[in-house]
C-alpha positions as CSV (number, residue, x, y, z in Angstrom):
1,X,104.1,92.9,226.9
2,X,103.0,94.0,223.5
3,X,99.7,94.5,222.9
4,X,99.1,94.6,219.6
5,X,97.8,91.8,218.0
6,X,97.9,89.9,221.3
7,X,94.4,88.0,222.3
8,X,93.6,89.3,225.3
9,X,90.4,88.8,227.5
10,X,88.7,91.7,229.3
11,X,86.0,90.5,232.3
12,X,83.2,93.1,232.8
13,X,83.1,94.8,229.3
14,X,79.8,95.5,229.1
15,X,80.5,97.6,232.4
16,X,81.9,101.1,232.8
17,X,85.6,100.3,232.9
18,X,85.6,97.6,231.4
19,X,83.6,98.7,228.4
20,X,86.5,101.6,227.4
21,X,89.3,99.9,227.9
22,X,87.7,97.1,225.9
23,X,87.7,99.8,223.5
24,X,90.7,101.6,223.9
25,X,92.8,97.6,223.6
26,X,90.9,97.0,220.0
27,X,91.2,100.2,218.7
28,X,93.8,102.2,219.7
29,X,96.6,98.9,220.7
30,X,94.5,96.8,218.2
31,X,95.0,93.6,220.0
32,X,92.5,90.6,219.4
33,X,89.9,91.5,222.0
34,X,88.0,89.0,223.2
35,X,84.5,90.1,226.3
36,X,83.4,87.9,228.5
37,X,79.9,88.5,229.4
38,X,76.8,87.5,231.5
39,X,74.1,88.6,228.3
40,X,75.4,88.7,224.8
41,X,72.5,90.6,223.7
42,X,73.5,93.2,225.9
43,X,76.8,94.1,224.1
44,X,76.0,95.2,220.3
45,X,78.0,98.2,221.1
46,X,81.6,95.6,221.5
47,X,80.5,93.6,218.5
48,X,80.6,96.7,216.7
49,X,84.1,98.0,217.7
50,X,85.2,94.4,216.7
51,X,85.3,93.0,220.3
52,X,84.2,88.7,220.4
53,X,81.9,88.0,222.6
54,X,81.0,85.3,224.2
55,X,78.5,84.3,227.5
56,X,79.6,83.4,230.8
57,X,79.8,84.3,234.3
58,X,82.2,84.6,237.2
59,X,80.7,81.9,239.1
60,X,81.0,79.0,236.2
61,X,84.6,78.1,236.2
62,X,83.5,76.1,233.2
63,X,82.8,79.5,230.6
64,X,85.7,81.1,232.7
65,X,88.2,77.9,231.4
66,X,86.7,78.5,227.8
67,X,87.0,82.3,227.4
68,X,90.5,82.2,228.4
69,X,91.6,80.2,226.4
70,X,94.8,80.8,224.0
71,X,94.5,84.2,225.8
72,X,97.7,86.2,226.7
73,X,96.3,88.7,229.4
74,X,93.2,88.6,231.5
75,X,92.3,92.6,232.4
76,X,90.0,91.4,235.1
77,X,87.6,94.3,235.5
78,X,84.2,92.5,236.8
79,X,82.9,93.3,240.2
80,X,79.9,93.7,242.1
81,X,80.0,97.6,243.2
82,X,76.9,99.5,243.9
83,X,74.1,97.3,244.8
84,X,72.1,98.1,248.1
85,X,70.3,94.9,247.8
86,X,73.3,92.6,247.7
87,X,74.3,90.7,250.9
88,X,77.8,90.6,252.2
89,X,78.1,87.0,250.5
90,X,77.0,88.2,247.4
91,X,79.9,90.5,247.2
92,X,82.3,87.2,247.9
93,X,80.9,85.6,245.7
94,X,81.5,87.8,243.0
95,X,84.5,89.9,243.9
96,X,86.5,87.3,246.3
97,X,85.1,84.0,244.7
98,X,84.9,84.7,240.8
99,X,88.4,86.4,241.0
100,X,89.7,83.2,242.3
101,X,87.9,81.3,239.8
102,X,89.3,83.6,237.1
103,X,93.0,83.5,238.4
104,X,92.6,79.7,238.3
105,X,92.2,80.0,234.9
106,X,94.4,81.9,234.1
107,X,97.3,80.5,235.8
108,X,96.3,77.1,233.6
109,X,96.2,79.0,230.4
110,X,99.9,80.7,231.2
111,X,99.0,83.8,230.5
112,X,101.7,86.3,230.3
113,X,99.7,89.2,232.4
114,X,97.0,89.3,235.1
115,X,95.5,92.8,235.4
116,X,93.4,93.0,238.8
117,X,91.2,95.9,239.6
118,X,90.8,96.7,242.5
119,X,90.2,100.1,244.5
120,X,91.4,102.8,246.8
121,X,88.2,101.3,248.9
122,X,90.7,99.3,250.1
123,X,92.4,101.8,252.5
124,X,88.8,102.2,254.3
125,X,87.1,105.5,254.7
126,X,89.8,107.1,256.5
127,X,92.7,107.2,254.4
128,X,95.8,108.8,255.4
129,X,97.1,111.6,253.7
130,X,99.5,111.0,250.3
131,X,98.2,107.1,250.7
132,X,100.5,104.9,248.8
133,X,100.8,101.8,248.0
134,X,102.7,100.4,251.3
135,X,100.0,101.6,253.9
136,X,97.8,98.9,255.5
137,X,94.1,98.2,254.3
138,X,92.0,98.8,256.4
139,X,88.2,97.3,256.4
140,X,85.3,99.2,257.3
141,X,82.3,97.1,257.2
142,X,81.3,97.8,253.6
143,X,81.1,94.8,251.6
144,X,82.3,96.4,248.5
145,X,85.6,97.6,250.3
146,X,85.7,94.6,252.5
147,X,85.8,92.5,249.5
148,X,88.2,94.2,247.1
149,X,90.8,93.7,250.7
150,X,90.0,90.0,250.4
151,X,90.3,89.8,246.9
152,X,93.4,91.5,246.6
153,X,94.9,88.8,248.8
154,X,93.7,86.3,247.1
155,X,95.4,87.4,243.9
156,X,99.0,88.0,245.7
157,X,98.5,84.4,247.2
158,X,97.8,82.8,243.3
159,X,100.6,84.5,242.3
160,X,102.8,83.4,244.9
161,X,101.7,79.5,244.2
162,X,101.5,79.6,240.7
163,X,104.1,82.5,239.6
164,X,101.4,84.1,237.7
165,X,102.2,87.7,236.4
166,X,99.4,90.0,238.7
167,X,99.4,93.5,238.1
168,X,97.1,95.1,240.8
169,X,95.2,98.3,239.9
170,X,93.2,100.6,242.5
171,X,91.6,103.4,240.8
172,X,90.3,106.6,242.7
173,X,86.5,107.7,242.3
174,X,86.2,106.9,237.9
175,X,83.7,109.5,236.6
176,X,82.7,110.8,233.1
177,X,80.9,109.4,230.1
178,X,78.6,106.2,231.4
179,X,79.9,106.3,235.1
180,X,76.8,104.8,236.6
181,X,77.8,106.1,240.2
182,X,80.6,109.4,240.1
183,X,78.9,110.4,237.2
184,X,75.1,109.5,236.5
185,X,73.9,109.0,239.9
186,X,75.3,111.9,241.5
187,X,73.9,113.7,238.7
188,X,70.7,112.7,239.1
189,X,70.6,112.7,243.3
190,X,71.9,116.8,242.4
191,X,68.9,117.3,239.5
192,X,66.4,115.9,242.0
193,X,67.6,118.0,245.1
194,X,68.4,114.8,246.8
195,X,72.1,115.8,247.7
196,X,73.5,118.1,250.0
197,X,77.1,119.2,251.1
198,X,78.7,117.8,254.5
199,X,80.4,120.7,256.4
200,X,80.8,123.1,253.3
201,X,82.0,119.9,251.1
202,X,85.5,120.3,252.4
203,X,86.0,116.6,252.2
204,X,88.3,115.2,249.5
205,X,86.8,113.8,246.1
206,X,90.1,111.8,245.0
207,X,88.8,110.9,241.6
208,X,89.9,109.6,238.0
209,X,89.1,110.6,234.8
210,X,87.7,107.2,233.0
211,X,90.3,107.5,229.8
212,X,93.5,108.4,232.7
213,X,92.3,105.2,234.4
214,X,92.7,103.2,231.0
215,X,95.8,104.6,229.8
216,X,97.4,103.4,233.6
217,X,95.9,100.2,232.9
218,X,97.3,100.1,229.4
219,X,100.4,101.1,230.6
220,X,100.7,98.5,233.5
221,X,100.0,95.6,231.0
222,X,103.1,96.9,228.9
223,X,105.2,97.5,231.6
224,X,107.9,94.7,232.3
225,X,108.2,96.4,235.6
226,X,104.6,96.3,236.4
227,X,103.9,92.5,237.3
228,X,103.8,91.7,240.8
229,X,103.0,95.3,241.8
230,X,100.2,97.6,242.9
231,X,99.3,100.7,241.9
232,X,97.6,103.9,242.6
233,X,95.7,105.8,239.9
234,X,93.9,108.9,239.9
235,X,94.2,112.5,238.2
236,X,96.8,113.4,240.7
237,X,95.2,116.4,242.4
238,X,93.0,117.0,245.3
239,X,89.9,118.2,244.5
240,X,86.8,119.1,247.5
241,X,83.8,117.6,247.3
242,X,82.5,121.4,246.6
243,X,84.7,121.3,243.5
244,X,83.6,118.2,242.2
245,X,79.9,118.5,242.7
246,X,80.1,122.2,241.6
247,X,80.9,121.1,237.8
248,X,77.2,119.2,237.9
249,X,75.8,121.9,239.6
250,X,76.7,124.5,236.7
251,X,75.7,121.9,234.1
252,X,72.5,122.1,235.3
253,X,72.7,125.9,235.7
254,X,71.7,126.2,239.2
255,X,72.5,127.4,242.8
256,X,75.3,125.2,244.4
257,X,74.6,122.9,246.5
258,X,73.5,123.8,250.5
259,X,75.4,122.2,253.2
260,X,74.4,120.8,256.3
261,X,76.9,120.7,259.8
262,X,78.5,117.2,259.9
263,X,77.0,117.0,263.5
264,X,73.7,117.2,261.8
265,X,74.5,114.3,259.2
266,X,76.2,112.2,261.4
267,X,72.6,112.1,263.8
268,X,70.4,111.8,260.0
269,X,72.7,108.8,259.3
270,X,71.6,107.1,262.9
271,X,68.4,107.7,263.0
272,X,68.4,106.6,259.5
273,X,70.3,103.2,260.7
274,X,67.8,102.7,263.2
275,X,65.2,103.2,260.6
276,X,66.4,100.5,258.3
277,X,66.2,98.1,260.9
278,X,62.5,98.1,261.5
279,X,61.8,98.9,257.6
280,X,64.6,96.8,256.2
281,X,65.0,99.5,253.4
282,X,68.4,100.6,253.1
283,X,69.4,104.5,255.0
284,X,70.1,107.1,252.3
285,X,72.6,108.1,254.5
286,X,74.9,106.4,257.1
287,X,77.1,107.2,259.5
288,X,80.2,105.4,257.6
289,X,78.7,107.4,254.3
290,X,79.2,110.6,256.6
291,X,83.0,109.8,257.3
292,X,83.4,108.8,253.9
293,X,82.0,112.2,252.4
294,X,83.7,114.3,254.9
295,X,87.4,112.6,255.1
296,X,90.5,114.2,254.1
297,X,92.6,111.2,252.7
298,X,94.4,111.7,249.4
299,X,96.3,109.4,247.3
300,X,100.1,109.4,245.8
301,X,100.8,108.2,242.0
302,X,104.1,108.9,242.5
303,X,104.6,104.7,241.9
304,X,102.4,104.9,238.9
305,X,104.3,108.3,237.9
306,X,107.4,106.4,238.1
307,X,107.3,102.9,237.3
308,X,104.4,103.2,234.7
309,X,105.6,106.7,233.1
310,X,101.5,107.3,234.2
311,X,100.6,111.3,233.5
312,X,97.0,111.7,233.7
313,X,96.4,113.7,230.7
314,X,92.8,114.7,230.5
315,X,92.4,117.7,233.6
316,X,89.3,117.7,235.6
317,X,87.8,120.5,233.6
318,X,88.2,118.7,230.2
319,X,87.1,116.0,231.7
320,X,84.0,117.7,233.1
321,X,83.6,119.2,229.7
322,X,83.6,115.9,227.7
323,X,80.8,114.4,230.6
324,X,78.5,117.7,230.1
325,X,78.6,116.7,226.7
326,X,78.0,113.1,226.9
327,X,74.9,113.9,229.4
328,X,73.8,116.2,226.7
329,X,74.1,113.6,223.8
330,X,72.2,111.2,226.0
331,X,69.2,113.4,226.9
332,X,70.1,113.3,230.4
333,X,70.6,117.0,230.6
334,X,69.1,119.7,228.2
C-alpha cells in the first residue's frame, strides 16, 4: 500500500519502537499519523513531529473502536515487555487480549494492512541455527515469550475469519537510541559492575538496529506480497555476546567485562530461584536467563531479504556509534 498521505494508526508510540516508526511514517512517508496512547501528557515529543494524539488503552475496546477509525493500517506495536512485577495474566491481558481487541477493530474499520509485532521470543531460548520463519515456536515459561506465541495465533486466526490483511513482524534484540532494555539497561547493569560474561560471552546476541527494524516494518506495509506472512528481522550477522557488550564497555572506557563458567551461573540462577521463593523478589539471574545468554541460535532474513527487498543498512558499528552519541546527548555517559 502507499503510504503517503494514508491515515494510519500506530499502538505503543510513546514506546521505543513505536515511537520511531511513528516518526519515520510522518516524516519521512508523510502519511497522516495518528498515536494511540495511555497518557497524552506523556507524548509532546509526537505532537511536535505532527503525530495526533489521542488517549486510550488496549484493554477499552471502546478508545480502540475510536482511534481506528477511517484508519487504513494499524502498526500494532504495544506490548507489555520487561516488567518483573507483572503476573503471567497481565501479560495476556495486554499482549494476547488487547491484540485481539485491536484486530477486532480493525477488521470492522477494513483496514487495508495489519502490522503485528511480535518477536524472535517466540522460538524459545533455544533457537536452532539459521531460524526462519517455518520452524515451530516453542514456549519456555516466560510470559513475555509465551504470550507473543499466543498472540501470534490469535492474529493468524482473525485473519483467517475475517480476511484481514496481517503482516507479522518478529524483530531480533532492538537496541540504540531510547532502547530501554538492549540499550539503557544493559548499559547501566555494565556502568554499575552488575554484569558479567557467561562462558567468555560466546553466546549469540542476534540483534537489530532500531532504524533496520523500521525500514522492514515500512517495507512490509508497502509490500503487496507481505500480507498474510511473517517475517524475520535483524542486522543479518551473528554477533557474540562479547561483541555486543564490548561496544558499552569501550564507551565507558573500561576493562571488558569478566566471565564466569556457565556451571557457575547455572547453580547462581538456582539458588537464586530458591531465594525468590522465600523473599518473593524476583532472581537477578535464572536458570532460563543462563540458557538464554549462553545459546547459539541465529536467525535467517533471507524471507525478509527476498520478499521485502529488506537490507539492513545501518552496521553494528554505526549503529553503536549513533547510541554512544545519543547516551552522550542524554547525560547518561560523559
Amino acid at each position: 500500500m502507499d503510504l503517503n498521505h494514508a491515515r494510519v494508526l500506530v499502538t505503543g508510540a510513546t514506546g521505543f519502537i513505536g515511537g520511531r516508526l511513528a516518526e519515520r511514517l510522518a516524516i519521512q512517508e508523510h502519511a497522516t499519523v495518528r498515536a494511540l496512547v495511555r497518557n497524552p501528557d506523556g507524548a509532546d515529543l509526537l505532537k511536535s513531529q505532527g503525530v495526533e494524539v489521542v488517549a486510550g488503552d488496549l484493554t477499552d475496546p471502546e478508545s480502540i473502536e475510536q482511534a481506528v477509525t477511517d484508519c487504513e493500517a494499524v502498526f500494532h506495536c504495544a506490548a507489555l515487555i520487561h516488567d518483573a512485577t507483572a503476573t503471567q495474566e497481565g501479560f495476556r491481558r495486554v499482549n494476547v487480549e488487547g491484540t485481539r481487541k485491536m484486530l477486532a477493530a480493525a477488521a470492522r474499520a477494513q483496514v487495508n494492512r495489519f502490522i503485528h509485532l511480535s518477536s524472535i521470543g517466540v522460538y524459545g531460548v533455544n533457537p536452532l541455527r539459521g531460524t526462519r520463519e517455518t520452524d515451530p515456536h516453542q514456549p519456555c515459561g516466560d510470559p513475555y515469550c509465551d504470550s507473543k506465541i499466543e498472540a501470534e495465533q490469535v492474529v493468524l486466526d482473525v485473519a483467517e475469519q475475517t480476511q484481514l490483511p496481517v503482516v507479522v513482524i518478529r524483530p531480533a534484540n532492538v537496541y540504540g537510541p531510547r532502547s530501554s532494555f538492549w540499550t539503557v539497561a544493559l548499559f547501566e547493569m555494565i556502568k554499575a559492575g552488575h554484569l558479567r560474561l557467561i562462558d567468555g560471552g560466546s553466546g549469540m546476541a542476534n540483534h537489530v538496529y532500531i532504524d533496520n527494524l523500521v525500514d522492514g516494518i515500512v517495507l512490509a506495509a508497502q509490500s503487496g506480497r507481505a500480507p498474510g506472512e511473517a517475517f524475520i528481522i535483524s542486522d543479518g550477522v551473528n554477533t557474540t555476546w562479547k561483541e555486543f557488550l564490548g561496544y558499552y564497555t569501550q564507551m565507558l572506557g573500561i576493562a571488558p567485562l569478566p566471565s564466569i563458567s556457565m556451571s557457575r551461573a547455572w547453580v547462581t540462577g538456582l539458588l537464586q530461584e530458591v531465594a525468590t521463593r522465600l523473599t518473593g523478589k524476583p532472581p537477578t539471574l535464572s536458570r532460563r536467563a543462563v540458557a538464554y545468554w549462553t545459546q547459539n541460535g541465529t536467525y535467517s532474513i533471507t524471507k525478509a531479504r527476498t520478499t521485502l527487498g529488506y537490507v539492513p543498512r545501518i552496521p553494528l558499528h554505526e549503529g553503536m556509534s549513533r547510541t554512544e552519541t545519543w547516551l552522550r546527548d542524554t547525560g547518561q555517559l560523559n
